[in-house]
N, CA and C of each residue as an Amber inpcrd file, in Angstrom:
protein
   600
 -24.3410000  14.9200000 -18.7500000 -24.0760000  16.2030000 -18.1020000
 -24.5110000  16.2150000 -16.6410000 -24.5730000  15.0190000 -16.0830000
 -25.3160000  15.1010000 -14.8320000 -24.3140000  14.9150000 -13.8360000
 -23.5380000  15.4350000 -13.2510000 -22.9660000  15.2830000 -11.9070000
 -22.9580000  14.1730000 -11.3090000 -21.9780000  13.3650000 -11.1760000
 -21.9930000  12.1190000 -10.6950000 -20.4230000  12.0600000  -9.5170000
 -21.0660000  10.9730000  -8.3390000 -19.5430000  11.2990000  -7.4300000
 -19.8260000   9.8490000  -6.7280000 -18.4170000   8.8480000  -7.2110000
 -18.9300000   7.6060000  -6.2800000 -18.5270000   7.5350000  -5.1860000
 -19.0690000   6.8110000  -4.1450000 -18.7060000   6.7930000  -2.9090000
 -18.2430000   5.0760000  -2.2440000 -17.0170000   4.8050000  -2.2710000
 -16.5520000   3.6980000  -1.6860000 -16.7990000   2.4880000  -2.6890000
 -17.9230000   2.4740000  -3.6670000 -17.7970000   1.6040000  -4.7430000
 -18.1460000   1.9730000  -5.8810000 -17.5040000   1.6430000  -6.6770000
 -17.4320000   2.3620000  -8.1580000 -17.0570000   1.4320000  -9.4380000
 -17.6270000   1.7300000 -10.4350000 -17.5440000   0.6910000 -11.7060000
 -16.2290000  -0.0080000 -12.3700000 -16.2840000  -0.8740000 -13.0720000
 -14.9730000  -1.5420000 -12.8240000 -14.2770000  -0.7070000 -13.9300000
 -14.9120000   0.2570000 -15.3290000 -14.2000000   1.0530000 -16.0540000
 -14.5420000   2.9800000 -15.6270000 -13.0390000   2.8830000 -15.1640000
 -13.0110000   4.5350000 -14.2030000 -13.2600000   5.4860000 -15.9560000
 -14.3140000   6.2700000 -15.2090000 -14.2980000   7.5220000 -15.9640000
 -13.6120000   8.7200000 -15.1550000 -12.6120000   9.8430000 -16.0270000
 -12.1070000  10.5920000 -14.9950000 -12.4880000  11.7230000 -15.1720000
 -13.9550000  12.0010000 -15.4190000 -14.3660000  12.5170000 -15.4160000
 -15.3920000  12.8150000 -14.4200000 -15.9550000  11.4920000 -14.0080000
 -16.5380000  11.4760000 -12.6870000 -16.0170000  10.8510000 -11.3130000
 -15.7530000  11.6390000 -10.6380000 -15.1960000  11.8340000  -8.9130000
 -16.1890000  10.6340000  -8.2850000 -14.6480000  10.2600000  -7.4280000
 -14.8220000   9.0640000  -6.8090000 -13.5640000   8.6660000  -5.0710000
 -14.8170000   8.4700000  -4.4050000 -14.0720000   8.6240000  -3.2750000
 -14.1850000   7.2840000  -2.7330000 -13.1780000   6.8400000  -2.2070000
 -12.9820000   5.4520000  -0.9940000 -11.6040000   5.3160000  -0.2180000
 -11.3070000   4.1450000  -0.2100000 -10.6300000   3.6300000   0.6410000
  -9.8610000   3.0900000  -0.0400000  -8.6450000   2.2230000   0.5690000
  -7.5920000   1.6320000  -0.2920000  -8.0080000   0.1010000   0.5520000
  -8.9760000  -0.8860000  -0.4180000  -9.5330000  -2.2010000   0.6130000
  -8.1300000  -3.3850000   0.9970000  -7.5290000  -3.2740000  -0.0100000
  -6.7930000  -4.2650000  -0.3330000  -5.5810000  -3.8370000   0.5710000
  -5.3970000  -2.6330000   0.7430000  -4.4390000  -2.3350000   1.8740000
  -4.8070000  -2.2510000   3.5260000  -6.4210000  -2.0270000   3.8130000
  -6.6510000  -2.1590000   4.9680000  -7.1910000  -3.1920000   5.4210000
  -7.7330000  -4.7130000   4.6560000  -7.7310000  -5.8180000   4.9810000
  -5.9950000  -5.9890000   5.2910000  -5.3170000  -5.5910000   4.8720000
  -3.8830000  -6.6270000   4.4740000  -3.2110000  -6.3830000   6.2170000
  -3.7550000  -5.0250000   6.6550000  -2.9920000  -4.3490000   8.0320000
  -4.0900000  -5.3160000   8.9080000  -4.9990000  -5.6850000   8.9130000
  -5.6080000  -6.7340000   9.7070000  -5.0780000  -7.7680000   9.3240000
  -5.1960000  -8.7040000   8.5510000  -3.9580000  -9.7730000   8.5490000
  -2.9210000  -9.7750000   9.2130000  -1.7590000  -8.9550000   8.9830000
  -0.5940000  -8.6500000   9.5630000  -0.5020000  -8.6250000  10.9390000
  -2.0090000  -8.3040000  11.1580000  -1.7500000  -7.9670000  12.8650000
  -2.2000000  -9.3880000  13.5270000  -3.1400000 -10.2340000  12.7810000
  -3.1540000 -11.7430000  13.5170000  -2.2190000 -12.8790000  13.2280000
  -1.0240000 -11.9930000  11.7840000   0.2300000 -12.8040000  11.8330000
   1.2950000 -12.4420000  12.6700000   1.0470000 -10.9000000  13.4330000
   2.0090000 -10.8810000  14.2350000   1.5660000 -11.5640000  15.7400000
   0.5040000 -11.3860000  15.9720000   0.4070000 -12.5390000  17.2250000
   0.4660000 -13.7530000  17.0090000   0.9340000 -14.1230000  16.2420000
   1.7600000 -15.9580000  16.1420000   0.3860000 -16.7160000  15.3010000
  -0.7710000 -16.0560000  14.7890000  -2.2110000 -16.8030000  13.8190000
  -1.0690000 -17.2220000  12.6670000  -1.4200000 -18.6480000  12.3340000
  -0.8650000 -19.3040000  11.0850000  -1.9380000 -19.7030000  10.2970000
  -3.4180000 -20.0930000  10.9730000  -4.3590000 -20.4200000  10.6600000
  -5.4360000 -19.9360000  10.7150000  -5.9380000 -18.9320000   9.4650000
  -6.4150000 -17.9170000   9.7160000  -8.3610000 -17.7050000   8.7200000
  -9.0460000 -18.0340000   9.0600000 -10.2730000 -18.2830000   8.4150000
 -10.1980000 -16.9000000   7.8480000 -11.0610000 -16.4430000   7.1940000
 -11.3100000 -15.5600000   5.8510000 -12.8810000 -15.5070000   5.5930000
 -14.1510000 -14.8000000   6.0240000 -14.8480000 -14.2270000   5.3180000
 -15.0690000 -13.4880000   4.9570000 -15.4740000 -13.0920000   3.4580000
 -15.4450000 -12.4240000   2.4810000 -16.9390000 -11.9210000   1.9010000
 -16.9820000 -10.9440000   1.4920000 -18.2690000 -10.7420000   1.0330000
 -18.2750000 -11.2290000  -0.2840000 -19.3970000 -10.4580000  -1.5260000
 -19.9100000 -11.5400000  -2.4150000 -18.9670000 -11.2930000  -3.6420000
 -18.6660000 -11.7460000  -4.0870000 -17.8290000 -11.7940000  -5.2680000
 -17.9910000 -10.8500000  -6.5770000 -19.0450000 -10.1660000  -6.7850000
 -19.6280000  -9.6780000  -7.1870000 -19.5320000  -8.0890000  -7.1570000
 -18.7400000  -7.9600000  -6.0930000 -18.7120000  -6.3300000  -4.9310000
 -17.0140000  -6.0510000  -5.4100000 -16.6930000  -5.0950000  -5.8860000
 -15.3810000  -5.0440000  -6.1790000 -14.6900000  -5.0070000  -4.8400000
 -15.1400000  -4.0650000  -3.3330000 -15.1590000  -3.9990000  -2.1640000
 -14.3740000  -5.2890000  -1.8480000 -14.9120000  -6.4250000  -1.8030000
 -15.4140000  -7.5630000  -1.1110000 -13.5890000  -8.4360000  -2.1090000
 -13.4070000  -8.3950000  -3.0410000 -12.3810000  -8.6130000  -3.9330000
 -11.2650000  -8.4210000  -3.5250000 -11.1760000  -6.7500000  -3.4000000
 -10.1970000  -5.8150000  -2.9960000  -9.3210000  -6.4170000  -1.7660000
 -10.6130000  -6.9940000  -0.6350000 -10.1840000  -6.9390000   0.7820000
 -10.1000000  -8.3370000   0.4910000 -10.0770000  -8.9010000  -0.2490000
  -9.5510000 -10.9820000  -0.4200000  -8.2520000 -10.4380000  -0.7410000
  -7.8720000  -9.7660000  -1.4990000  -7.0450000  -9.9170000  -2.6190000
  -5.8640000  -9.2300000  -0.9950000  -6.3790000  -8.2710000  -0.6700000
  -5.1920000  -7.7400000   0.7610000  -5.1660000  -8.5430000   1.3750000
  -5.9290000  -9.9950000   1.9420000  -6.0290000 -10.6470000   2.6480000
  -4.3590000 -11.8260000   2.1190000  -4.9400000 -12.0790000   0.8410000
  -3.8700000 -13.1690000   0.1110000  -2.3620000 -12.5330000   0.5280000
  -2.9970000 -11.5570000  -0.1590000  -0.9770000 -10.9980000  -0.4990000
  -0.2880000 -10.7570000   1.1880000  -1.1890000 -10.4490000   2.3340000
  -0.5430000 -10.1700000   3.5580000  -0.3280000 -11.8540000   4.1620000
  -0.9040000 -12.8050000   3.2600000  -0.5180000 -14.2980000   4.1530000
   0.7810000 -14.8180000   3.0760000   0.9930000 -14.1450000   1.7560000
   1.9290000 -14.5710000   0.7230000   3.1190000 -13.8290000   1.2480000
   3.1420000 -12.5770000   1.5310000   4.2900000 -11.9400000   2.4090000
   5.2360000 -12.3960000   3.5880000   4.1060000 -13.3460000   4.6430000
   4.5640000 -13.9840000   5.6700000   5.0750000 -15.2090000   5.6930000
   4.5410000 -15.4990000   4.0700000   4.7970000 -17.0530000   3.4810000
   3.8020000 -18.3330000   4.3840000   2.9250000 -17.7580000   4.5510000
   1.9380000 -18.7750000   4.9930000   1.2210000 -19.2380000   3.6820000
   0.9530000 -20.5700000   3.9990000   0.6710000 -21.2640000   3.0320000
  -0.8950000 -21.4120000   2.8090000  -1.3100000 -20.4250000   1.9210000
  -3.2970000 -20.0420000   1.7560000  -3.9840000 -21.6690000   1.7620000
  -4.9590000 -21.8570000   2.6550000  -5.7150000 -22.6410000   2.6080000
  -7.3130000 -22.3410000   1.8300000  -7.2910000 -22.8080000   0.9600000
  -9.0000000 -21.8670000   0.3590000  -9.9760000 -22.6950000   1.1450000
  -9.8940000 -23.4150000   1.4320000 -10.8270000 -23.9440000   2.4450000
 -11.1230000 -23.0110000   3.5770000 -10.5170000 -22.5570000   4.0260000
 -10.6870000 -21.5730000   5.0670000 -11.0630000 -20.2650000   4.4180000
 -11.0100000 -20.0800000   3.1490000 -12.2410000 -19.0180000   2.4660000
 -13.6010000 -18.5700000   2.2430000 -14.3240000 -18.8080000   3.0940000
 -15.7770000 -18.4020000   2.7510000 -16.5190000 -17.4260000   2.3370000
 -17.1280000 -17.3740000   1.5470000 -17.6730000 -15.9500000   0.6490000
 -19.3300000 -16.0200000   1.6280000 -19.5770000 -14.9340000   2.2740000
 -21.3540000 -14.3930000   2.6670000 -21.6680000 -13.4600000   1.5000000
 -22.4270000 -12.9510000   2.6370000 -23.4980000 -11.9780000   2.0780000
 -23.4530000 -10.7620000   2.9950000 -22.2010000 -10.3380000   3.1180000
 -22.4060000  -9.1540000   4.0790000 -23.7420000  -9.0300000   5.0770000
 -24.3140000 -10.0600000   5.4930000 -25.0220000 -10.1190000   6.0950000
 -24.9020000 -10.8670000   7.7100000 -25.5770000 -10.7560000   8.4730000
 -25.4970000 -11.1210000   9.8310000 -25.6820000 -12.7910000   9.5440000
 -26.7140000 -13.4070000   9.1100000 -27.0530000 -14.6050000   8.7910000
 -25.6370000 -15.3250000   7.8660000 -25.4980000 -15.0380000   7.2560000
 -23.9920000 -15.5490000   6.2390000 -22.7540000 -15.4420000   7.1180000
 -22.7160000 -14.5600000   8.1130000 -21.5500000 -14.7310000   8.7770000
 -21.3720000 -15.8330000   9.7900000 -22.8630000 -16.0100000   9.9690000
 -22.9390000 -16.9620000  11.3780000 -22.7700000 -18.4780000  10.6690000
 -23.5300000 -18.4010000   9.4770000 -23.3340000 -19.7520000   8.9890000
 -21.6580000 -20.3400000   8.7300000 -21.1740000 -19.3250000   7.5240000
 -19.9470000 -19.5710000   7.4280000 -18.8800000 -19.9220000   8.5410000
 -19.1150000 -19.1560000   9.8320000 -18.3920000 -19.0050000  11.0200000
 -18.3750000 -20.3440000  11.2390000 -19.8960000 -21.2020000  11.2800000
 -19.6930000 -22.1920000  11.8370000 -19.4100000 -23.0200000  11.0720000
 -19.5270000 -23.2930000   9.6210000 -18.5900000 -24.5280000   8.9730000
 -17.2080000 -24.3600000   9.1330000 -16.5670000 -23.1890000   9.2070000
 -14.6120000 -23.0630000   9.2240000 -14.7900000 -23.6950000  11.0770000
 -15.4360000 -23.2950000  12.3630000 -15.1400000 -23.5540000  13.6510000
 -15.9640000 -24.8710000  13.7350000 -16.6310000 -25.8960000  12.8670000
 -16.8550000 -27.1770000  12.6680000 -16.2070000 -28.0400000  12.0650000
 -15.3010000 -27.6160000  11.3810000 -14.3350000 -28.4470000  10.1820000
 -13.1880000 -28.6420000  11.0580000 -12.4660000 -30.0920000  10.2560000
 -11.1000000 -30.6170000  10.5330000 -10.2100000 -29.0360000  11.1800000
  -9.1180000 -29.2210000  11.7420000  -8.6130000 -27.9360000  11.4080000
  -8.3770000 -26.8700000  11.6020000  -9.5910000 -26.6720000  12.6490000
 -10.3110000 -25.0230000  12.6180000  -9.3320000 -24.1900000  12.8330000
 -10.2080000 -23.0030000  12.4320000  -8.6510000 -21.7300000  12.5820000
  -8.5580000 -21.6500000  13.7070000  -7.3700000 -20.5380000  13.6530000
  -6.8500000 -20.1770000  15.6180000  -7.2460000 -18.5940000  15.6890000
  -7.7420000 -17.8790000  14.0650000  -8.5350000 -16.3900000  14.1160000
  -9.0850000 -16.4950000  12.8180000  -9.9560000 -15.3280000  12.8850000
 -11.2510000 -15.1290000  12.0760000 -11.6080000 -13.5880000  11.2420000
 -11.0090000 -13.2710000  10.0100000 -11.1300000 -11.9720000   9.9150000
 -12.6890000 -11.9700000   8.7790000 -13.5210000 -11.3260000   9.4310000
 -14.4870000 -10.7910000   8.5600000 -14.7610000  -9.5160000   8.0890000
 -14.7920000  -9.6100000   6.5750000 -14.2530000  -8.3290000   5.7740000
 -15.5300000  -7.2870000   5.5890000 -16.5060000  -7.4220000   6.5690000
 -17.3510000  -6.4160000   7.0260000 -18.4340000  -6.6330000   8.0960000
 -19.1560000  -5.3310000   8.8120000 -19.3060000  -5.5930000  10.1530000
 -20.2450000  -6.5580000  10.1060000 -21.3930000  -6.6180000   9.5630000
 -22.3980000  -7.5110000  10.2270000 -22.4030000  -9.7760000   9.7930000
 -20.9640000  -9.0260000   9.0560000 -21.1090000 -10.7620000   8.6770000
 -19.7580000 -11.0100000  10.2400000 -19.2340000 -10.0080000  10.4130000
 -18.7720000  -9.8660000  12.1710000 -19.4040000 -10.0430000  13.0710000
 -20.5080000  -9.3160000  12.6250000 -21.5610000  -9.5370000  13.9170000
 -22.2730000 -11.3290000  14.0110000 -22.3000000 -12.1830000  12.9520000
 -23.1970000 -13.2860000  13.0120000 -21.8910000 -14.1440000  13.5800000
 -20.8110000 -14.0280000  13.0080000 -19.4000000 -15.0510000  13.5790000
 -18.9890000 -14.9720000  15.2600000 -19.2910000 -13.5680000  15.4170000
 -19.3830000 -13.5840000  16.9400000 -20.4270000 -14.4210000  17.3920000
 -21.7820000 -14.1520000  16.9840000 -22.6550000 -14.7860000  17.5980000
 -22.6410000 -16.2780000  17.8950000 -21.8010000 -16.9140000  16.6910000
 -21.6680000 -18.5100000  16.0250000 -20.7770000 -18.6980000  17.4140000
 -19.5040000 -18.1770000  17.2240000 -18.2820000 -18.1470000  18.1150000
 -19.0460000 -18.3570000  19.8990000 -20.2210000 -17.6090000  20.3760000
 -20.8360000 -17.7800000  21.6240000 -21.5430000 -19.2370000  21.4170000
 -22.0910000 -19.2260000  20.4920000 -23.3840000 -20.6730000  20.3560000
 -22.3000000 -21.8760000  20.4300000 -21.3690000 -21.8290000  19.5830000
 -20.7050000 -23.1710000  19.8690000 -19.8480000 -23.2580000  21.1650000
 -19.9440000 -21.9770000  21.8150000 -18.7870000 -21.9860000  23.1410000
 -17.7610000 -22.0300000  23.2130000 -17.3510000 -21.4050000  21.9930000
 -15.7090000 -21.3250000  22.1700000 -15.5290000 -19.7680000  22.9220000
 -14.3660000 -19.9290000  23.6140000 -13.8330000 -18.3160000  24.4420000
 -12.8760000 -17.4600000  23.3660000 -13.5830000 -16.3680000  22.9660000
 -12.9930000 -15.4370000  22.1110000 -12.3740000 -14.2120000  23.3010000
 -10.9500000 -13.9870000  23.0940000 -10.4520000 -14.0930000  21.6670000
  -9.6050000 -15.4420000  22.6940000  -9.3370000 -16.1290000  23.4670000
  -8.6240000 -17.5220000  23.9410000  -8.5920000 -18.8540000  22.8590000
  -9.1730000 -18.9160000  22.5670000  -9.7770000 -20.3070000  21.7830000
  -9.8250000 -19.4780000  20.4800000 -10.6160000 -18.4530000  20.2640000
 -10.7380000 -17.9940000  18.5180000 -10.4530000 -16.1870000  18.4300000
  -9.5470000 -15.8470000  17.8140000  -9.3210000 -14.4000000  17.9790000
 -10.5480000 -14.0200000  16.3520000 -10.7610000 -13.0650000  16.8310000
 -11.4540000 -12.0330000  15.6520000 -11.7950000 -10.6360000  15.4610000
 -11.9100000 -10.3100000  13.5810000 -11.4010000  -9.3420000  13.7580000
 -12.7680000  -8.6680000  12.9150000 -12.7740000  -7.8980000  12.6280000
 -14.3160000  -7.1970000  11.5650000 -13.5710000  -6.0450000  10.6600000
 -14.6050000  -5.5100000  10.0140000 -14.0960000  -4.5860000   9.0200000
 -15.1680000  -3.2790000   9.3450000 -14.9560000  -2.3750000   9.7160000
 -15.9130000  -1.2140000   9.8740000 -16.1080000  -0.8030000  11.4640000
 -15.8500000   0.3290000  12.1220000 -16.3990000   0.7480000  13.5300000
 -17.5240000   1.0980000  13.5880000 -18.3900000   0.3740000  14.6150000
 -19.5060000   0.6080000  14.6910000 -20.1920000   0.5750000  16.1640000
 -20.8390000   1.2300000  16.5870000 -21.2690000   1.5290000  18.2210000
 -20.9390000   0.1130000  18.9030000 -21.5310000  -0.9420000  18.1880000
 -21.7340000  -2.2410000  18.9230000 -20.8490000  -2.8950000  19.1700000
 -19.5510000  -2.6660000  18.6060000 -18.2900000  -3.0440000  17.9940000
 -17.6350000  -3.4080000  20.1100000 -18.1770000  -1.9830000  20.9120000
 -17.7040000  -1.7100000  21.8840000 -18.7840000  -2.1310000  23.0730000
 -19.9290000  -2.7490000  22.3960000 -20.2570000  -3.1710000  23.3200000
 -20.7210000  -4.5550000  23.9200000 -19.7940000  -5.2620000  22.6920000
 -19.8330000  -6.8410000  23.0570000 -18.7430000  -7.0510000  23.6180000
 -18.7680000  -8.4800000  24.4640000 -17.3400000  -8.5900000  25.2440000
 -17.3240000  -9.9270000  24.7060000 -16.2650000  -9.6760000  24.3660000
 -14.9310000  -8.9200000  24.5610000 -15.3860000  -7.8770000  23.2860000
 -14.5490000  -6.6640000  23.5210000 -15.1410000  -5.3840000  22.4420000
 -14.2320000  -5.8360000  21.6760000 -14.5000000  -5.9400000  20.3050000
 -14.0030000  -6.3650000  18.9200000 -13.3540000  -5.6120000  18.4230000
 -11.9410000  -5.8620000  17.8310000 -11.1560000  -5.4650000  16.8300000
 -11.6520000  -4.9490000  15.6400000 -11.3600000  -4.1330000  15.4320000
 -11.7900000  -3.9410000  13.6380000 -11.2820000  -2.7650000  12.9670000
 -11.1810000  -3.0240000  11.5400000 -10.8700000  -2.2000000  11.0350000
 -11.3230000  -0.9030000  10.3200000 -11.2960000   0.1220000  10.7880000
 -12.0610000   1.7130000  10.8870000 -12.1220000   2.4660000   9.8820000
 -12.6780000   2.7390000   9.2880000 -12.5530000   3.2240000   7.5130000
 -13.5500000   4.7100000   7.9240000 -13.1300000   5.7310000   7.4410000
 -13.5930000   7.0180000   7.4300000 -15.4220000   7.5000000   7.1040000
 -15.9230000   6.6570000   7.5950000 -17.5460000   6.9890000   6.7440000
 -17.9610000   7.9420000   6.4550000 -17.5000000   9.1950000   7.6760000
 -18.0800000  10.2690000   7.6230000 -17.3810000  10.9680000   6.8630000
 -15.9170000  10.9540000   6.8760000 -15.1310000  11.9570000   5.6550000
 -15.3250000  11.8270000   4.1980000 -16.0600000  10.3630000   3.9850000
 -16.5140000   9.9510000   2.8060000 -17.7290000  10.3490000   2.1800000
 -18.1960000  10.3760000   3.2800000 -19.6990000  11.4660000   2.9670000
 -19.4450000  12.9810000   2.7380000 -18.6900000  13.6160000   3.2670000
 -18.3450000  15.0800000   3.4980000 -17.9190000  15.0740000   2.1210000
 -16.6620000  14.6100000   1.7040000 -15.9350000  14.3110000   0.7360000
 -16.3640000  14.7780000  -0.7080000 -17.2010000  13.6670000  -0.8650000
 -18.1640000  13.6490000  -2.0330000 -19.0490000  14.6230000  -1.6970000
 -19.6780000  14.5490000  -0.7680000 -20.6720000  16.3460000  -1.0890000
 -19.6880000  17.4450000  -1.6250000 -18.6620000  17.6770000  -0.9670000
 -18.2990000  18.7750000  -1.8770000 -17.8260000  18.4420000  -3.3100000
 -17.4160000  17.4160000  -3.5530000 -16.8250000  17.0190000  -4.5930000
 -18.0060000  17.2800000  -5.6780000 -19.2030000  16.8120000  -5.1710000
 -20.4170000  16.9150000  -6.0360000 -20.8000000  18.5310000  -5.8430000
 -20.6120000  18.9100000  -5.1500000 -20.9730000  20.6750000  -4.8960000
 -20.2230000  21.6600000  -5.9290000 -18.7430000  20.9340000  -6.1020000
 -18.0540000  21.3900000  -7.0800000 -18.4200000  21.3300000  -8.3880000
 -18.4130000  20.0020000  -8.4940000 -18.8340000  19.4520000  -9.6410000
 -20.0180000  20.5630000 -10.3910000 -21.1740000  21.1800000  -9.8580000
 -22.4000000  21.2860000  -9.6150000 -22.3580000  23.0140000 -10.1820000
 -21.3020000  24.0430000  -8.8740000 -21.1570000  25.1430000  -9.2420000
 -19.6570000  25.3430000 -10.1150000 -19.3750000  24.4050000 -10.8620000
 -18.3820000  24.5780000 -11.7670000 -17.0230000  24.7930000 -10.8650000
 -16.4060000  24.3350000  -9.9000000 -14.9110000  24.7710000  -9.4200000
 -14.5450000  23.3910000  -9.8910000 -12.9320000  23.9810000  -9.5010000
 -12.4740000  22.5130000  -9.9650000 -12.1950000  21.5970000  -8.3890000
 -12.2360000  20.2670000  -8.6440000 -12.3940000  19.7290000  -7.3750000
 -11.5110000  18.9730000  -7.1930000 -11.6090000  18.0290000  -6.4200000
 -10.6310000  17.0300000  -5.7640000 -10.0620000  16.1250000  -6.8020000
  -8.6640000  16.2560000  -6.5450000  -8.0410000  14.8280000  -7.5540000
  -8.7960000  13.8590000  -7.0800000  -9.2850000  12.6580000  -8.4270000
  -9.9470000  11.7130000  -8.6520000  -9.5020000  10.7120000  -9.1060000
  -9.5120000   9.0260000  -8.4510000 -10.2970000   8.7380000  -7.2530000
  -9.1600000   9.8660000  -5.8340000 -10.0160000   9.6970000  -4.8010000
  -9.1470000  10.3990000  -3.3180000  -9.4850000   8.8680000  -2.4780000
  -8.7170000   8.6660000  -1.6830000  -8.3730000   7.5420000  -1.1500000
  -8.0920000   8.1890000  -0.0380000  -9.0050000   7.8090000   1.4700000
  -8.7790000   8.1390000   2.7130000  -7.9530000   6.6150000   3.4300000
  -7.2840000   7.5830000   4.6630000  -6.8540000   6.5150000   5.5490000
  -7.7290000   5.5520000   6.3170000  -7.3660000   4.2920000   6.2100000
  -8.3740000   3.5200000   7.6430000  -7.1980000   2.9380000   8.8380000
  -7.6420000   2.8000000   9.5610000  -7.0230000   2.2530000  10.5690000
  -7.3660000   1.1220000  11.9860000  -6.5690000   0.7730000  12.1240000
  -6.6620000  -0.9510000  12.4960000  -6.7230000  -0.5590000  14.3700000
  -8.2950000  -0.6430000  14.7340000  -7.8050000  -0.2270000  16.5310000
  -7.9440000  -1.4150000  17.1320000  -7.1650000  -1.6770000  18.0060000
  -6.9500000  -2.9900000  18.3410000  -7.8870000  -2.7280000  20.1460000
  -8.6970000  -3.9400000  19.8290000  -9.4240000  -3.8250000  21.0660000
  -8.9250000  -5.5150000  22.1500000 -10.2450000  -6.3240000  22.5760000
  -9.9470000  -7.0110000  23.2470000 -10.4980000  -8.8660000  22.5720000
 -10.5950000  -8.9680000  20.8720000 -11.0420000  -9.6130000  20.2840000
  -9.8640000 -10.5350000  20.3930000  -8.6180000 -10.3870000  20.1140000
  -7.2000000 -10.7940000  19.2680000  -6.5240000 -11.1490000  20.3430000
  -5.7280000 -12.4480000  20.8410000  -4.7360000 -12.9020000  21.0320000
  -4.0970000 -13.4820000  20.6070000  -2.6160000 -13.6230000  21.0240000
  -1.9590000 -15.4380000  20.4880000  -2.3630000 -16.6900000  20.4020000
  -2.5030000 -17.2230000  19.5130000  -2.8590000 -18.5620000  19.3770000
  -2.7170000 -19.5570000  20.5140000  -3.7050000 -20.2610000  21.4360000
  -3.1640000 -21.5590000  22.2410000  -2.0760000 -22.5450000  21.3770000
  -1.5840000 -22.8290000  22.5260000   0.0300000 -24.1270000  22.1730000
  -0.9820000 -25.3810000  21.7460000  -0.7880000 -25.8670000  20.9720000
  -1.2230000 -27.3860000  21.1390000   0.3600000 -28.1200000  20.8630000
């Protein structure tokens, strides 16, 4: 009887009884893809958070189907799973921009494993976005204040919070509330991370 309202991650068997708010992952990884297959990326690195995170799944799984659409041919090698963490991004960053191969862009499917691939991307000296385009998952102050200011993809935090309070407010003084799950828009702002691939 206790009021319950999830927010952006939620159990893998839906009760519809308890309200649940997010995002659609698998569709707003897939609009970042699309956008480093429309600047001519064929070769496209992939970190992912932990396997474990339905989140982290969602935005592989948009990732696949937007390189199966274009008919690019998935390399899992160029898949690396972190830890949504700053440290996991930097590592991973640098085995895909150390290996045979390397990509020509870099989408990381949340900010701070963004934040360590940038960092990797300066330490080894490659010129982003010239040499390595990249992209992140989440807007965040800092997003705008590295240079080049980073691409990424913008997911509603605050309407998600609002959201669910009332949803739980409802819940609470008995109205009836929001169709369940509610799925907000995200959107893809394109900054100064992303170019066309160099000719070789």
């Amino acid at each position: 009887d206790t009021p319950v309202v999830y927010v952006d991650r939620f159990p893998p068997v839906r009760d519809n009884s308890v309200g649940w708010v997010g995002i659609d992952n698998a569709r707003a990884a897939e609009s970042a893809m699309r956008y480093l297959v429309s600047l001519g990326h064929r070769r496209i690195g992939i970190i992912v958070g932990d396997a474990s995170s339905g989140t982290s799944v969602e935005r592989l799984n948009g990732c696949i189907a937007a390189l199966q659409r274009a008919k690019i041919r998935m390399d899992r090698s160029r898949i690396q799973s972190g830890h949504n963490d700053v440290e996991s991004g930097h590592s991973r960053t640098m085995q895909l921009l150390t290996g045979k191969d390397r990509p020509t862009a870099i989408f990381c499917t949340n900010n701070m494993m963004a934040l360590g691939a940038f960092a990797a991307i300066q330490e080894i000296g490659l010129r982003c976005p010239e040499e390595i385009s990249l992209v992140g998952f989440d807007d965040f102050y800092w997003a705008t204040l590295l240079r080049p200011k980073m691409t990424v993809v913008s997911q509603p935090a605050r309407e998600m919070g609002m959201m669910a309070a009332r949803m739980l407010i409802d819940q609470i003084e008995g109205r009836p509330s929001l169709p369940s799950p509610t799925l907000l828009t995200t959107h893809l702002i394109v900054r100064e991370s992303c170019c066309p691939p160099q000719k070789t």
